[in-house]
N, C-alpha and C positions, 0 to 999 in steps of 0.2 A: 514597411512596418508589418510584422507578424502578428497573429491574429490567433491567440490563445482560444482552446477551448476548454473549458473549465467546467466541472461538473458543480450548481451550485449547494453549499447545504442550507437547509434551512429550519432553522430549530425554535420552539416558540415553547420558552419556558415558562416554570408554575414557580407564582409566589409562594413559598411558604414560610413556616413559623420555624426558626432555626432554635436548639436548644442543643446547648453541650451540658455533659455532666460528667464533672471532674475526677468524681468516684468511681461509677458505673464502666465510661470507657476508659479503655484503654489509651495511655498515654499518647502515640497515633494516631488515633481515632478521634472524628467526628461525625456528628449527627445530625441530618435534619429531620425534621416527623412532620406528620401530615397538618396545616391549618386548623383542620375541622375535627383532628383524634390525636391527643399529644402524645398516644402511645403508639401509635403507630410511624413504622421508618421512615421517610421519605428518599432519604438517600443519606448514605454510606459515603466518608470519603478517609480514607488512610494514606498518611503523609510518608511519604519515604525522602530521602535525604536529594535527589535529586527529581522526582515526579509525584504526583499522588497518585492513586488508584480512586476510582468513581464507580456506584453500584448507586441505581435506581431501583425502587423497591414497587411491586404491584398493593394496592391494600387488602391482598390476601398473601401478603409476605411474600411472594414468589421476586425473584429479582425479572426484573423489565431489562436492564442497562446495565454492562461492565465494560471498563477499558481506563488508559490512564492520560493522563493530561501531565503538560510542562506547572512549571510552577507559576509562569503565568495566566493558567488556565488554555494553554491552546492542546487542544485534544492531539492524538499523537499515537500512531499503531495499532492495533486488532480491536476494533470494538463490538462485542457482540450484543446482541438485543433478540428478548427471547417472551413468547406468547403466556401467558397471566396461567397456562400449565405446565409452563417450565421447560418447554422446546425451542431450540435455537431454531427461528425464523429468518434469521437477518445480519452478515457479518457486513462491517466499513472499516475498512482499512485508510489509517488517516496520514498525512505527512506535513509536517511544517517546515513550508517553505519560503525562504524569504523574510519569515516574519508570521508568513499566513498559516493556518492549518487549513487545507484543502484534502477533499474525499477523493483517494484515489482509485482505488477500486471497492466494487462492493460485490459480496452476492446474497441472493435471495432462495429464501430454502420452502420444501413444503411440509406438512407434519410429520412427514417419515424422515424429513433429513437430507431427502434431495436435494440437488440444485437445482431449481429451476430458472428457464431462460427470461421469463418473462412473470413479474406479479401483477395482476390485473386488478387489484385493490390499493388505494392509492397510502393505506395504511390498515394493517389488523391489527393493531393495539389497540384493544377496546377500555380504553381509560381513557376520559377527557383529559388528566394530566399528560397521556402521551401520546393520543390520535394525533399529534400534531409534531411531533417528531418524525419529521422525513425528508427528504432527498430530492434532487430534481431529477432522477433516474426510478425507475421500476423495471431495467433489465440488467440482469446478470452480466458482470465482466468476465468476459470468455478468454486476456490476454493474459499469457504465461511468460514466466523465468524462470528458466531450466538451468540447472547446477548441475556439472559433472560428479561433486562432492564436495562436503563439509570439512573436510582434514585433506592437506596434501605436504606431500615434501618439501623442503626448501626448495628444490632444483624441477618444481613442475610448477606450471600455470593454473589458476583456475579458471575452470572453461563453462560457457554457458552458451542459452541460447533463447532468442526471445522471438518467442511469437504471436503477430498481432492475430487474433480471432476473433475482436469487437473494435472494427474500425468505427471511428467518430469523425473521421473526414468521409462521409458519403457522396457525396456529389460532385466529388472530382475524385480521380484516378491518382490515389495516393501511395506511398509506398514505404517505407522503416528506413531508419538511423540507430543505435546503440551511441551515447556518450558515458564515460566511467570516471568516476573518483574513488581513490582508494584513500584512507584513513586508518592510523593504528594508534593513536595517542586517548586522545579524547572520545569515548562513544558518547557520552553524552552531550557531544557537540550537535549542534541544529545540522539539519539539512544541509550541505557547502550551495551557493546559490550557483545559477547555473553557468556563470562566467568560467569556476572552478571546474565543474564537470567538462564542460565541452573540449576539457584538455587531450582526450583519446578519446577518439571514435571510428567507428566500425559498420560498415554498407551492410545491405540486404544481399541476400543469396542470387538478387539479379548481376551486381557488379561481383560478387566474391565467388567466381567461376571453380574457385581449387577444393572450395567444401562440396559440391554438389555432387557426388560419389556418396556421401553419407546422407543425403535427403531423397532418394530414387523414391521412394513410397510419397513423395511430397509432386504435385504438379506442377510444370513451370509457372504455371500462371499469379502462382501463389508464393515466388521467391519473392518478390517487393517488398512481403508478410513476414518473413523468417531473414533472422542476422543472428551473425555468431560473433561471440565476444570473446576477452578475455581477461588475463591481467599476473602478471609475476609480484614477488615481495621479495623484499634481498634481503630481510630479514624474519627470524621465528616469531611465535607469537598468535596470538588472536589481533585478527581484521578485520575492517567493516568495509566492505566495497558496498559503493554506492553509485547509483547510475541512475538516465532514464531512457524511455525506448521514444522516437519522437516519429511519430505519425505525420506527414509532408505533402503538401501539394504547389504547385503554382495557381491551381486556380483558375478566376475566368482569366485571367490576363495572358495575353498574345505573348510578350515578350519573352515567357520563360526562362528569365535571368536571377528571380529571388523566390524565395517560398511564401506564398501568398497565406499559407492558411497552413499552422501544425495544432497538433493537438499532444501533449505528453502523457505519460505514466511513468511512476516511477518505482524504483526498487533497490533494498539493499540486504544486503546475504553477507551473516557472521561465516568467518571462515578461522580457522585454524591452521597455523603452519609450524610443521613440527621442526624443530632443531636436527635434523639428521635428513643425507643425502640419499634417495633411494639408489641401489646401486643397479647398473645396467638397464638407469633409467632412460627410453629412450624420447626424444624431445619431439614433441609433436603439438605445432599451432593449430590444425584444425582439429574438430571435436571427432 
């Protein structure tokens, strides 16, 4: 049995006094305002045909909270959260999967903008409505997916490449996997769950010997960390490849026969394929 590691969220919301007005907003629009001041916003919510958008408001107007949610209310892609003077502090990148919406990656900023690796405040939102909005993490996700490009030819692959830089298996000697689903009908389909994905997959740069000519600035020690991907479409059009990178160990167990212990991230990148052939394209599977 494999043994998920899952970043948890934990969110601990404010009752308040909800009030719509049929005149004032906008036909999309809804409003909640504060319990204790009916003039004031509490939160923002505008309805689009397949998600809403969500904006928390600080009670000196400044937005706290933006990002958008499914219609069932599961949160779902970039959500930023920003300090009561209007600096983005705090990005969570969310994905629903399964059903669930789970925090994929997140990073933490500092008043200039930075990234920082690590927040040593368990929360800087100084508002009892939102000191309590946070995450089971206070360090910065350091792993990357790297795209050769956003538009390509019929007759060329899109190439990538993922590098783990914030392992979550630490205590045993882990190593990467790449699995891919590609989708061009439906974007606003859920997640495909992971049975769908693990249809193509793709080793670390320990087992894939023919790209390491293109990683020489990279240490061996650190191929288990780096895998290269890809993927064709036989037809034109906008695509949504979707994937995840799967962080692997066996573990304490002697036998070395199953994966005792992954942990996932996941990723997916709109691409664009254009209707026409590059000419004296020439075909090449490594990046």
């Amino acid at each position: 049995m494999t043994k998920n590691l899952l970043i948890i969220f934990i969110l601990a919301f404010t009752i308040t006094a909800c009030k719509e007005s049929s005149s004032e907003n906008k036909p999309n629009e809804q409003l909640e305002f504060y319990s204790d001041h009916s003039n004031l916003t509490f939160k923002k919510r505008v309805k689009f045909k397949n998600f809403d958008s969500l904006f928390n408001f600080y009670r000196n107007g400044q937005i706290f909270k933006k990002g958008k949610t499914k219609k069932n209310g599961k949160p779902f892609g970039i959500w930023n959260l920003y300090s009561n003077d209007g600096k983005l502090r705090e990005i969570r990148e969310w994905f629903v999967i399964d059903g669930h919406s789970r925090i994929n990656r997140v990073w933490f900023l500092d008043k200039k903008g930075d990234t920082i690796a690590w927040r040593y405040q368990d929360s800087i939102f100084n508002q009892k409505e939102f000191v309590n909005d946070t995450i089971g993490t206070r360090a910065t996700d350091y792993n990357v997916f790297d795209f050769n490009k956003d538009t390509i030819f019929l007759n060329e692959p899109i190439r990538g490449i993922a590098y783990c830089n914030s392992r979550r298996i630490r205590d045993y000697d882990s190593q990467i996997r790449i699995f891919l689903h590609s989708e061009n009908v439906d974007f606003n389909s859920p997640f495909p769950n992971d049975s769908l994905i693990r249809r193509d997959s793709f080793k670390n740069l320990k087992a894939d010997s023919i790209n390491h000519k293109w990683f020489t600035h990279i240490k061996p020690d650190r191929y288990g960390h780096v895998s290269i991907f890809g993927a064709w479409f036989e037809n034109p059009g906008q695509k949504l490849l979707r994937g995840y990178m799967e962080e692997y160990s066996y573990g304490p167990f002697e036998d070395k026969e199953i994966d005792s212990v992954t942990a996932r991230v996941y990723f997916e990148k709109t691409i664009f394929v254009k209707d026409t052939i590059e000419q004296n394209h020439s075909v090449q599977h490594s990046i």
